[in-house]
C-alpha positions in Angstrom: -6.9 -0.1 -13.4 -7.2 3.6 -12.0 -10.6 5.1 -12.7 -13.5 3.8 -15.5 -14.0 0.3 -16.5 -11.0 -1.9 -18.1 -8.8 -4.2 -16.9 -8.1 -4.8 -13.3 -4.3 -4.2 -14.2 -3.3 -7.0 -11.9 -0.2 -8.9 -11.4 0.4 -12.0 -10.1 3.5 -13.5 -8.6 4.4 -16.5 -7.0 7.5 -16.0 -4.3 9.0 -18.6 -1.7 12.8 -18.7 -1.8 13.0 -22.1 0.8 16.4 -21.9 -0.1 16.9 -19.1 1.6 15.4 -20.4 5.0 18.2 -22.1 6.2 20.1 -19.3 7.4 17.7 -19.1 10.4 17.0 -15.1 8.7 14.5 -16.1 5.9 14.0 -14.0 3.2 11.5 -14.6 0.3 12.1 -14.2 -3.1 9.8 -14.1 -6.3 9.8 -17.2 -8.6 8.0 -16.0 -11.3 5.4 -12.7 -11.8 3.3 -12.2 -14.5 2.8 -10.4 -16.3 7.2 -10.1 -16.9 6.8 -6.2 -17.6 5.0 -3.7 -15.8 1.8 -2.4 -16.5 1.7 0.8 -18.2 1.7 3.9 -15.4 1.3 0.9 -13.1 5.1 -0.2 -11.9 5.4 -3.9 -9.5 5.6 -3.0 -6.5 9.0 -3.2 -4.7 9.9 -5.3 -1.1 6.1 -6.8 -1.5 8.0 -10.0 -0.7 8.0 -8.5 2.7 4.4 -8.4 2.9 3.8 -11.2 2.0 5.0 -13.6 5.2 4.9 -10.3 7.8 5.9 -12.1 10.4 9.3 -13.2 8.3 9.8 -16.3 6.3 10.4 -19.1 8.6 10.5 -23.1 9.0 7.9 -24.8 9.9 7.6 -28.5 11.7 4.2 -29.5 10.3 2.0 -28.0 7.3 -0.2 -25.8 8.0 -3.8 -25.2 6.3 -3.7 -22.3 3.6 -4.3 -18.8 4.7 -5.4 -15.7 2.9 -5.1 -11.8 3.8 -4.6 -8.2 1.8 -2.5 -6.0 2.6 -2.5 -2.4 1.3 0.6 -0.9 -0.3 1.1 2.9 -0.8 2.8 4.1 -3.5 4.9 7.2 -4.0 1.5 9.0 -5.6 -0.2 8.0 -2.6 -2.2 5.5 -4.7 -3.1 2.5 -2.5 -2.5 -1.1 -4.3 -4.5 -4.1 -2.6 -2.3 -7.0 -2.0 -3.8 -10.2 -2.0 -1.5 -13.0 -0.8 -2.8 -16.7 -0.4 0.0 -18.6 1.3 0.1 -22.6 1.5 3.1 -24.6 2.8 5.6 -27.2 1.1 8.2 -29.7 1.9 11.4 -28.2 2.2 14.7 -30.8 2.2 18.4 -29.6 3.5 20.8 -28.4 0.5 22.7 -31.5 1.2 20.0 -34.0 0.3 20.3 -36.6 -2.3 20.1 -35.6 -5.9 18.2 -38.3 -7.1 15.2 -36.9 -4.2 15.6 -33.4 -5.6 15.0 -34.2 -9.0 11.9 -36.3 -7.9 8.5 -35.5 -9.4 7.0 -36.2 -5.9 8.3 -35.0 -2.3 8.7 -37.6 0.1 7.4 -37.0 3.6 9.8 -34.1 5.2 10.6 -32.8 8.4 10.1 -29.1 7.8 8.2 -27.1 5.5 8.6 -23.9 4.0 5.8 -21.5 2.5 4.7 -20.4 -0.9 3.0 -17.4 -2.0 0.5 -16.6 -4.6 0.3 -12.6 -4.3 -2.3 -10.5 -6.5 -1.7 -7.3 -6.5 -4.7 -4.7 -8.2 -5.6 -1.0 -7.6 -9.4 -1.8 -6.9 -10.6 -4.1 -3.6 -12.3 -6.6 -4.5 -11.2 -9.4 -1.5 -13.9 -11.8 -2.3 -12.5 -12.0 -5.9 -9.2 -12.0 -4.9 -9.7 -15.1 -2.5 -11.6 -17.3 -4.6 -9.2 -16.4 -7.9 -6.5 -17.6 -5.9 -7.8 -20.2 -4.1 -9.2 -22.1 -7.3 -5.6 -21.6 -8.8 -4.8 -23.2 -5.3 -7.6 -26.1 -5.9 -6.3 -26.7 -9.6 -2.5 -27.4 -8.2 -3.3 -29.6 -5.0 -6.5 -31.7 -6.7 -4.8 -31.9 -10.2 -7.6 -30.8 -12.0 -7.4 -30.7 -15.4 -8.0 -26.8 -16.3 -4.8 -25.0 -17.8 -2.8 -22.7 -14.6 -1.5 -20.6 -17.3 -5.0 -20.4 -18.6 -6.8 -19.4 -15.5 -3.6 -16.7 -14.8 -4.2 -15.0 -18.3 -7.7 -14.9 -18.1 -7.4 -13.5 -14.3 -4.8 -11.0 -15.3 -7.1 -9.9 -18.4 -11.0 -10.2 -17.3 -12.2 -6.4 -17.6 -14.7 -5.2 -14.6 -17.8 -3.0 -15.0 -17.2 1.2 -14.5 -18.5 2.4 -11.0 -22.2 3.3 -11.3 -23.9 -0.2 -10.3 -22.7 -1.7 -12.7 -22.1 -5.8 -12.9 -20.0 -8.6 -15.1 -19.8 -11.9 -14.5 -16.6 -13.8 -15.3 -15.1 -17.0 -15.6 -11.4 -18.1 -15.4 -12.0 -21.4 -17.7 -12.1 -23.4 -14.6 -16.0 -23.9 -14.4 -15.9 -21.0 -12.2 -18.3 -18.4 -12.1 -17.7 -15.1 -10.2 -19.6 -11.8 -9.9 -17.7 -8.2 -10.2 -20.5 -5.2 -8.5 -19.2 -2.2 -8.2 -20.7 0.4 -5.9 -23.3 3.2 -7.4 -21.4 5.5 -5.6 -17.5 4.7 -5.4 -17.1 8.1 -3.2 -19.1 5.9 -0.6 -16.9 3.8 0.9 -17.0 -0.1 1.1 -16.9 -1.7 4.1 -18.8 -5.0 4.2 -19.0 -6.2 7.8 -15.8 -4.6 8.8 -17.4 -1.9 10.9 -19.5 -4.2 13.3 -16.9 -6.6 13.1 -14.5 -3.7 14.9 -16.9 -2.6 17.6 -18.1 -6.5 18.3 -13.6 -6.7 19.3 -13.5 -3.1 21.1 -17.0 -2.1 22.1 -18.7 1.3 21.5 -16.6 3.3 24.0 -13.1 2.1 22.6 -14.3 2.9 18.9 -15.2 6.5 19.5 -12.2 7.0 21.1 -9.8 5.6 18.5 -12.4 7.8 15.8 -11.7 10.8 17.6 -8.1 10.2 17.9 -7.8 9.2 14.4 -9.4 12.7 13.6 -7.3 14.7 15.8 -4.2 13.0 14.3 -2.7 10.8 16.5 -0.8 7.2 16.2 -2.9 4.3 16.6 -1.9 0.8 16.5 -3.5 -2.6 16.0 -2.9 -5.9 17.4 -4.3 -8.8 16.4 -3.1 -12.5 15.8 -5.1 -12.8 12.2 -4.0 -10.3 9.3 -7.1 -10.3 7.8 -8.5 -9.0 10.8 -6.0 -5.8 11.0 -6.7 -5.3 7.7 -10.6 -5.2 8.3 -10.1 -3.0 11.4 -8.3 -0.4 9.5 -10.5 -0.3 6.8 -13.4 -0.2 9.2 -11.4 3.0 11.1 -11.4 5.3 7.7 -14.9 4.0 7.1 -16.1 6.1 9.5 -14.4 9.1 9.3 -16.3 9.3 5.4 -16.8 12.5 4.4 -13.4 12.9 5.2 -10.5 11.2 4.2 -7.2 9.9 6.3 -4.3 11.4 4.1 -1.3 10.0 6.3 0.6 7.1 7.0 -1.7 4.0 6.3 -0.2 0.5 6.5 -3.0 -2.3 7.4 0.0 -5.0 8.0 3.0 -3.8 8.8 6.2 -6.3 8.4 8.4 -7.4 10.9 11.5 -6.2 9.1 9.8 -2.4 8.7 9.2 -2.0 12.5 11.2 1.1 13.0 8.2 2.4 11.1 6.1 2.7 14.3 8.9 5.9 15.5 8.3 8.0 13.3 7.0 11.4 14.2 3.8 11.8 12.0 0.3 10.3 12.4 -0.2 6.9 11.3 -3.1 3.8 10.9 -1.0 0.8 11.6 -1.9 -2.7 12.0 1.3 -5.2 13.3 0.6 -9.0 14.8 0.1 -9.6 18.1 3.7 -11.5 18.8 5.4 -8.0 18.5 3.3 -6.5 21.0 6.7 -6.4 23.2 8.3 -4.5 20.5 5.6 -1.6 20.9 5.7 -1.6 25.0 8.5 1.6 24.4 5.9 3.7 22.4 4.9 6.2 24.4 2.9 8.8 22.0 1.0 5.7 20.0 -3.0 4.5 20.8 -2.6 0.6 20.7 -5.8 -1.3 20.0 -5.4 -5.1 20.7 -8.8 -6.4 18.7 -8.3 -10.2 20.7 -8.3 -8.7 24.1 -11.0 -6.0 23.2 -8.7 -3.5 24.9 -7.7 0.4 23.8 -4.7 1.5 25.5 -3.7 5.7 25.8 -0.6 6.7 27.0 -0.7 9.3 29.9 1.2 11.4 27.8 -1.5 11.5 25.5 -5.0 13.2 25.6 -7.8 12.2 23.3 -10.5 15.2 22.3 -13.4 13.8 22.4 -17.0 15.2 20.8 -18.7 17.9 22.1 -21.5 17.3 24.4 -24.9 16.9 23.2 -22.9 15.2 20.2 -21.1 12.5 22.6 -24.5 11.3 24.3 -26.8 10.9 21.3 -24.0 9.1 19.2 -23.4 6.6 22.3 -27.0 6.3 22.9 -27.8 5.7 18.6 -25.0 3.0 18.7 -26.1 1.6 21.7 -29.8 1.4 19.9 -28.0 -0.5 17.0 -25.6 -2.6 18.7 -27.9 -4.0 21.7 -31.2 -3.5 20.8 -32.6 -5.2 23.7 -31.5 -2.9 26.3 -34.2 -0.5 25.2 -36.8 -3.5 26.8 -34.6 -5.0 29.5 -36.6 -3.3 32.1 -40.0 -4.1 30.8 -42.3 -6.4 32.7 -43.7 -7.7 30.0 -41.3 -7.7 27.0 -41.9 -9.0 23.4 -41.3 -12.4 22.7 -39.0 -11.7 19.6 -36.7 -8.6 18.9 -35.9 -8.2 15.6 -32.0 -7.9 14.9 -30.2 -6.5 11.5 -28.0 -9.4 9.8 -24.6 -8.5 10.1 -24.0 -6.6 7.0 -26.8 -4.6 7.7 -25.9 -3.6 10.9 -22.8 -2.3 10.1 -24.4 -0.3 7.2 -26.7 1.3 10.4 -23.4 1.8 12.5 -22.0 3.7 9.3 -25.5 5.6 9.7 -24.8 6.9 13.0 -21.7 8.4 12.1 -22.9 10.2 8.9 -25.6 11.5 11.0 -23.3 12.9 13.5 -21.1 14.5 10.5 -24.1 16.0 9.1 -24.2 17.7 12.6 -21.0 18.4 13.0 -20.6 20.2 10.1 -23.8 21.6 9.1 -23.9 24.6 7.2 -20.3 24.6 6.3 -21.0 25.6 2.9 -21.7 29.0 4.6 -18.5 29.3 5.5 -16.3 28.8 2.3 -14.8 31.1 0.5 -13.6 31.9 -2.8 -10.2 34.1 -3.5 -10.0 34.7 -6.9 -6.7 36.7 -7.9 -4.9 33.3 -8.2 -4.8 32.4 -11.9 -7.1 29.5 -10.4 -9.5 30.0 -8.2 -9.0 28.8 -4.4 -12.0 28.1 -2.1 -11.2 28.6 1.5 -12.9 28.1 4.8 -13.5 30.7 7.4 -12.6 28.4 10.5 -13.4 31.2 13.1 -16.8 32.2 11.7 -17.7 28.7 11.7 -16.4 28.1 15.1 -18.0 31.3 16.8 -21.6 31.0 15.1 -22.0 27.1 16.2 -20.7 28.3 20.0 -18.3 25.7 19.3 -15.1 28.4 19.0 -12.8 26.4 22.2 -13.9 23.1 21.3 -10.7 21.1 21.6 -12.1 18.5 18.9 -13.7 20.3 16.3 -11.1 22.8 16.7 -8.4 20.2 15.9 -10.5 18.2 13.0 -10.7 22.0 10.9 -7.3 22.0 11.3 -6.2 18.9 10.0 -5.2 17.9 6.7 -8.1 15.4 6.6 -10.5 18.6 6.5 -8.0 20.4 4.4 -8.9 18.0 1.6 -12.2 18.0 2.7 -12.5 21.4 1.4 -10.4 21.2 -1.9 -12.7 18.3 -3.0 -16.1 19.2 -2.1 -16.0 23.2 -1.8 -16.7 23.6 -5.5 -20.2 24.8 -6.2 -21.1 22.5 -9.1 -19.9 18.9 -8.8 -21.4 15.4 -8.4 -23.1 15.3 -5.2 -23.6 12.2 -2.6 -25.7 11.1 0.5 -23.5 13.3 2.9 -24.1 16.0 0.9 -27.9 15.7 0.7 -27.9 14.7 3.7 -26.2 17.9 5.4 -28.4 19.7 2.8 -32.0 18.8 3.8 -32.2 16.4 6.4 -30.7 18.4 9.6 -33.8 19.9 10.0 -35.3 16.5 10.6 -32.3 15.7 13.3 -33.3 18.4 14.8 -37.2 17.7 15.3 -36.5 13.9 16.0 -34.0 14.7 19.0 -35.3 12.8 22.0 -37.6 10.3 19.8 -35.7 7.0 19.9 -37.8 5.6 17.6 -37.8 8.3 14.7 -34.3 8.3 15.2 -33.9 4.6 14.8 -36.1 4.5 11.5 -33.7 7.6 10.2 -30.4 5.6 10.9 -32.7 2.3 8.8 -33.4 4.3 5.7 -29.8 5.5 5.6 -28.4 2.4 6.1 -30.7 1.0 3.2 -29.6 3.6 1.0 -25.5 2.6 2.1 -26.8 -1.2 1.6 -27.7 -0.4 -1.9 -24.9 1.4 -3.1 -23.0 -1.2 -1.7 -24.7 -4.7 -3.1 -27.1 -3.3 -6.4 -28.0 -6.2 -7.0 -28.6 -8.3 -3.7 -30.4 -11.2 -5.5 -27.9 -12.2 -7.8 -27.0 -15.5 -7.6 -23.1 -15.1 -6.4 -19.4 -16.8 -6.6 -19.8 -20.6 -7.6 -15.8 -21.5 -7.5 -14.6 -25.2 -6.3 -13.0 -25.5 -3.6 -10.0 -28.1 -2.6 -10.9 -31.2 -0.8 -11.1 -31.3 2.8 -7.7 -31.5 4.2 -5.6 -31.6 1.4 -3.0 -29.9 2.8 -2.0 -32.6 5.0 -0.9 -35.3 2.3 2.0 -36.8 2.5 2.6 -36.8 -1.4 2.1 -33.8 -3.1 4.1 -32.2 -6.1 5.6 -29.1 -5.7 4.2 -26.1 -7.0 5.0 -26.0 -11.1 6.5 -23.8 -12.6 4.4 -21.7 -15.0 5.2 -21.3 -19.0 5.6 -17.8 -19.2 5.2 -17.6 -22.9 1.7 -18.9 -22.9 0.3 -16.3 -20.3 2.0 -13.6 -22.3 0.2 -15.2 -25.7 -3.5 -14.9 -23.8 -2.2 -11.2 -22.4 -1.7 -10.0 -25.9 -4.7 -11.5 -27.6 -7.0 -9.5 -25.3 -5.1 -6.6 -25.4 -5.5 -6.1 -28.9 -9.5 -7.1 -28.6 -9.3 -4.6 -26.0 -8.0 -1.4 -28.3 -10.5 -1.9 -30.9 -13.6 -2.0 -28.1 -15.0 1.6 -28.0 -13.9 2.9 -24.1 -15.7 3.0 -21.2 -17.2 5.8 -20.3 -18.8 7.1 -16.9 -22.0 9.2 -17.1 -21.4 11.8 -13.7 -24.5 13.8 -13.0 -23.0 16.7 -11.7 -25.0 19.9 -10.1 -24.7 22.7 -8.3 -24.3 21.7 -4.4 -27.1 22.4 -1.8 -25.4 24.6 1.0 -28.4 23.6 3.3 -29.8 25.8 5.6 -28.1 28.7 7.5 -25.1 27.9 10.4 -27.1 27.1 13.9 -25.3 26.9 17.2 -24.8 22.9 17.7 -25.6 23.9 22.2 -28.2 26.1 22.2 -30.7 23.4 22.5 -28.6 22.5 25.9 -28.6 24.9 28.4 -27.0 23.1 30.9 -23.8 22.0 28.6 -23.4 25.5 27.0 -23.1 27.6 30.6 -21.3 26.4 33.2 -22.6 28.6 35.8 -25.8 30.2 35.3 -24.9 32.9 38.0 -22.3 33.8 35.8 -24.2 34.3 32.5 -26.4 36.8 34.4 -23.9 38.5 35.4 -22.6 39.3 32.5 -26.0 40.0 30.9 -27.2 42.1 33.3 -23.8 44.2 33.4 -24.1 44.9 29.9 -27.3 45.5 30.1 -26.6 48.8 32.9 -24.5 49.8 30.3 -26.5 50.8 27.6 -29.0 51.7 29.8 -26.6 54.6 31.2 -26.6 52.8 35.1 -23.2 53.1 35.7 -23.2 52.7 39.1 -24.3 49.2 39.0 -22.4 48.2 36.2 -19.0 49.7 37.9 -20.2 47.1 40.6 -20.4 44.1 38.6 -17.6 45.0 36.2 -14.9 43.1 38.1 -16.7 40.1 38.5 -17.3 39.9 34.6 -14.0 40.4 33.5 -13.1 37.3 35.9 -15.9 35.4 34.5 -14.2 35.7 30.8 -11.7 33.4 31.2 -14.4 30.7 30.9 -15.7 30.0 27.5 -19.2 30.4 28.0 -19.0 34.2 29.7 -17.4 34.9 26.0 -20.1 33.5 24.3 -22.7 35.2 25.9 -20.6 38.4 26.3 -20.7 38.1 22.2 -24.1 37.0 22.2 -25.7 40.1 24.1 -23.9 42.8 21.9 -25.2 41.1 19.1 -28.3 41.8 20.7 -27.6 45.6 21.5 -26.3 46.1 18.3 -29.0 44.9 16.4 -31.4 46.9 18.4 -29.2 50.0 17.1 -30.7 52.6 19.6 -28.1 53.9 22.1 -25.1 56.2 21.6 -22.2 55.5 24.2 -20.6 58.3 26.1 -16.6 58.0 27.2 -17.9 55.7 30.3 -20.0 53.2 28.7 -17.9 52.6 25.9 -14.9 52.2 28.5 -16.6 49.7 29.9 -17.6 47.6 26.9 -14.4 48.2 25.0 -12.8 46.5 28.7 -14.7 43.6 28.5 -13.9 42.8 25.0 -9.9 43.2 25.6 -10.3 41.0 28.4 -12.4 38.9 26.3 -9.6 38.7 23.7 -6.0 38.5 25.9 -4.5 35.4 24.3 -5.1 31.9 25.7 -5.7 28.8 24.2 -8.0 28.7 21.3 -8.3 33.1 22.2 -6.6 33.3 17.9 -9.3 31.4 16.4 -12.2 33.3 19.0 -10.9 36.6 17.4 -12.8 36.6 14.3 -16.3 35.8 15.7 -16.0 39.1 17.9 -15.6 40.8 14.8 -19.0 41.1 13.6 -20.0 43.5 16.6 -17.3 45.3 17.2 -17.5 46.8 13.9 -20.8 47.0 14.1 -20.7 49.1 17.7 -18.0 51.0 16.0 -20.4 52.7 14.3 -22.8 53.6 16.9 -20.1 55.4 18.8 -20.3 59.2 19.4 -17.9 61.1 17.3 -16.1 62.1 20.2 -15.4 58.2 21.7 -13.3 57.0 18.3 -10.2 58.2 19.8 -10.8 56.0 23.0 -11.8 53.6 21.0 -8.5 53.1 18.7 -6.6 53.6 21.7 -8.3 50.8 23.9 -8.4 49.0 21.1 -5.1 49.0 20.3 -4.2 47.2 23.7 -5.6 44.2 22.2 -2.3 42.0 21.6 -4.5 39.3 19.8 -3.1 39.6 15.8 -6.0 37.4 14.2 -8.8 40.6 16.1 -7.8 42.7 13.2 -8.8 42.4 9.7 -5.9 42.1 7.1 -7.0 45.6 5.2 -6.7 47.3 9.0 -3.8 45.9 10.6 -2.6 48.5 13.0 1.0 49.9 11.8 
């Protein structure tokens, strides 16, 4: 069910079609799905037969053990629908076998064997649910216990779950099954189990941060893997760590054979597809494919990955590395301890999760600065000021950051959390008052390390509430069951009597008073002012000292009226600023000068600074977004000008062919 507490809105359907496996093309079908109608607002979803054997329905020689994975469907609302499928295997006989052996309440040892489905399909992720609902329904079948299948289905498809907030229930099919439903305090926080250490244990800390920055700069990315669950987990793992923001295009954890074509189309995508295709994907030449059993990341030539911006790069690699392989730190060390403690793996994939909301909070810091609010809609629209962003965080031809504020995943970033007054969550207090502390704990492994701790404790604990709970107590089959000779087909379910327990708890449902969620909202911390993220790092903001003095010194001869030796050193500034770090400084020292607000420019000295901000501005890559941050001084010098140097000024000014210099009230006509 979408939203508060109430039913899980589930349907469950039951699909083999062995009938149809003959033809050497298999195609499943559904037997039976309950319950018969849709759920209100919540339609069945179409082709899930497809998903549910990806690989295509085929023959097999020998029965194999069960198997259980989710996939996620999308629907036209871009609503994702988890779909559970637990699939176990039965004796399939040729059309032209013997009547009297069809109509046989037991199958008789066969030569191939076809499989079975039971799919659950539910708006809300709960896989640990989902795999022990349908594996007791599974254990009820092969063991012949003696609890009601139609039973356990209507209680499944009717079992209400707590609202988000922390909230627990526990619930029991009628099997002697006992199952706990948390839900996180948070549901804005995403849930990820172990799925995050799982993915960098298969690719390693290098592959991972490339595939995050690709995923944030909005390329393709494929994974291979042998094991569904395990594309699924990957996937999952991927959008985990871009939280704040949110991946808004193609998403498809398990991809089917028969959708392949998929994997051309034009637009980004998160795609998982099994490893026995992997010859089918040789031909892609603009897709990232991640193959989670070899560990490898393969990138096209064609393509080029942005990564972070340095200091950014180092210290993430370096925290992970902390996490991940904690003994490195005392690999050299003549006498190391005798024990190093290690995180359990749940743990250590909340302090992995850590890192990366640390490096966010960097990353974006003081963004709230930066947003906007244009009121002459009827509603009000917040935007955000990219360039000012960009220019006061000396960030403004970062290939990365550039491309992340201009993708849709920030776009949404902005619509949901630029309001001033809403609920607010750990990124948000964290971007709010903890940068400061970043900042004073650079270089200290060890304060770093206890930060990363107390944030993972804090994503622990919105995850699991209540960690002591005694959990899931569901019976399981007997060990290798699936290999008897003997065993009844799958029954078939009475429909009637799941649609009898359907309706009895609907109508207890409609006279319980509805569940409501209590959200503290508040007006949101902006944090402290924009800082630049490189000028702790001299060495990765300028590339050439020599230059940088240049450039200061030149400007400096300027306003102090030495022409002579600025005309010297003017052409060798003008070629310094097609590098990115002349421009910042050039932009940094008029700052300076016009903040000082003590000299009046003749015709010369303004020439000379009005020539170094064209050349500053002639259009190359990233030169449209730089525009804005030049801004601020311009106007500002504008006004120290003599009287007599505005005419030179518009004129040289008017040279400038960059469109985004100019504000939209002054646009030169």
């Amino acid at each position: 069910m979408p939203g508060s507490g109430g039913w899980l809105r589930r349907q469950l359907a039951t699909g083999a079609g062995p009938d149809h496996l003959w033809s050497g093309d298999g195609q499943g079908q559904i037997l039976q799905r309950f319950p018969e109608k849709d759920w209100e607002g919540n339609p069945f979803p179409q082709g899930i037969e497809l998903f549910c054997q990806p690989s295509g329905w085929q023959l097999f020689s020998e029965r194999n053990p069960p198997t259980f994975f989710v996939a996620v469907l999308t629907d036209i609302n871009s609503e994702r629908h988890y779909c559970a499928c637990f699939t176990f295997w039965e004796a399939s006989h040729s059309r032209n076998g013997d009547e009297e052996e069809e109509s046989s309440s037991l199958i008789q040892p066969a030569q191939l064997f076809a499989p079975k489905s039971l799919v659950l399909v539910s708006r809300l992720d709960h896989t640990e649910v989902f795999r022990n609902s349908l594996g007791l329904i599974y254990t009820i079948y092969v063991d012949g216990l003696s609890a009601s299948l139609e039973n356990v289905i209507g209680n499944l498809l009717t079992c209400t779950i707590p609202i988000t907030g922390g909230a627990q229930r526990t619930i029991s099919l009628g099997a002697g099954d006992r199952q706990v439903i948390q839900t996180p305090i948070n549901d804005s926080l995403p849930v990820s189990c172990c799925s995050v250490a799982l993915l960098f244990r298969q690719l390693g800390i290098t592959n991972v941060l490339c595939l995050f920055c690709a995923a944030l700069t909005e390329h393709k990315i494929l994974f291979l893997s042998n094991s569904y669950q395990r594309l699924t987990d990957a996937c999952r793992a991927l959008l985990a760590l871009m939280f704040p923001l949110k991946y808004s295009f193609t998403y498809v954890p398990i991809l089917p054979a028969h959708l392949l074509e998929v994997l051309s189309t034009p637009t980004p995508f998160i795609i998982g597809v099994n490893s026995i295709f992997q010859s089918e994907t040789q031909e892609l030449l603009d897709v990232i494919i991640a193959d989670l059993d070899g560990g490898t990341v393969t990138i096209p030539e064609c393509i080029h990955i942005s990564l972070l911006p340095e200091p950014l790069l180092h210290q993430t690699r370096e925290a992970l590395s902390m996490v991940l392989d904690p003994e490195l730190e005392i690999a050299d060390l003549a006498f190391p301890p005798s024990t190093v403690s290690t995180s359990s793996l749940k743990m250590q994939d909340k302090e992995i999760r850590a890192v990366f909301l640390r490096l966010f909070a960097q990353l974006l810091q003081g963004y709230r600065w930066c947003l906007h609010i244009i009121r002459i809609h009827p509603e009000p629209v917040i935007r955000f000021h990219k360039a000012a962003f960009l220019g006061q965080r000396g960030l403004v031809e970062d290939d990365f950051l550039t491309k992340v504020l201009e993708g849709m995943a920030f776009a949404g970033f902005v619509t949901e959390r630029g309001a001033p007054y809403r609920a607010i969550d750990l990124f948000d207090e964290l971007v709010a008052w903890e940068v400061k502390r970043m900042r004073a704990e650079e270089g200290n492994k060890q304060k770093i390390l206890r930060h990363i701790k107390e944030l993972a404790e804090q994503l622990y604990k919105n995850e699991n509430p209540y960690p002591a709970v005694t959990m899931h107590k569901v019976q399981k089959p007997a060990e290798g069951c699936h290999l008897r000779l003997h065993l009844r087909p799958f029954p078939r379910l009475d429909e009637g009597t799941v649609q009898w327990i359907i309706d009895q708890a609907t109508a207890k449902l409609q006279t319980a008073p509805p569940a409501v969620k209590a959200e503290k909202k508040c007006m949101v911390p902006s944090g402290p002012p924009i800082a630049a993220i490189m000028e702790r790092n001299g060495s990765a903001q300028a590339n050439s000292a020599r230059r940088l003095e240049v450039v200061r010194n030149c400007i400096s001869y300027v306003f102090e009226n030495k022409m002579l030796e600025a005309k010297k050193l003017l052409p060798a500034v003008l070629r310094a600023m097609k590098g990115r770090a002349a421009r910042h400084c050039l932009t940094q020292e008029l700052n300076l000068h016009v903040q000082q607000n003590r000299a009046v420019l003749d015709h010369q000295q303004f020439d000379f600074i009005v020539r170094m901000m064209n050349c500053c501005l002639q259009p190359r890559e990233g030169a449209l977004a730089q525009g804005g941050s030049r801004l601020p001084p311009a106007s500002a010098l504008l006004t120290a000008v003599a009287p007599r140097s505005l005419a030179l000024w518009l004129w040289c000014e008017l040279r400038c062919p960059c469109p985004s210099y100019w504000p939209s009230s002054s646009q030169p006509g």
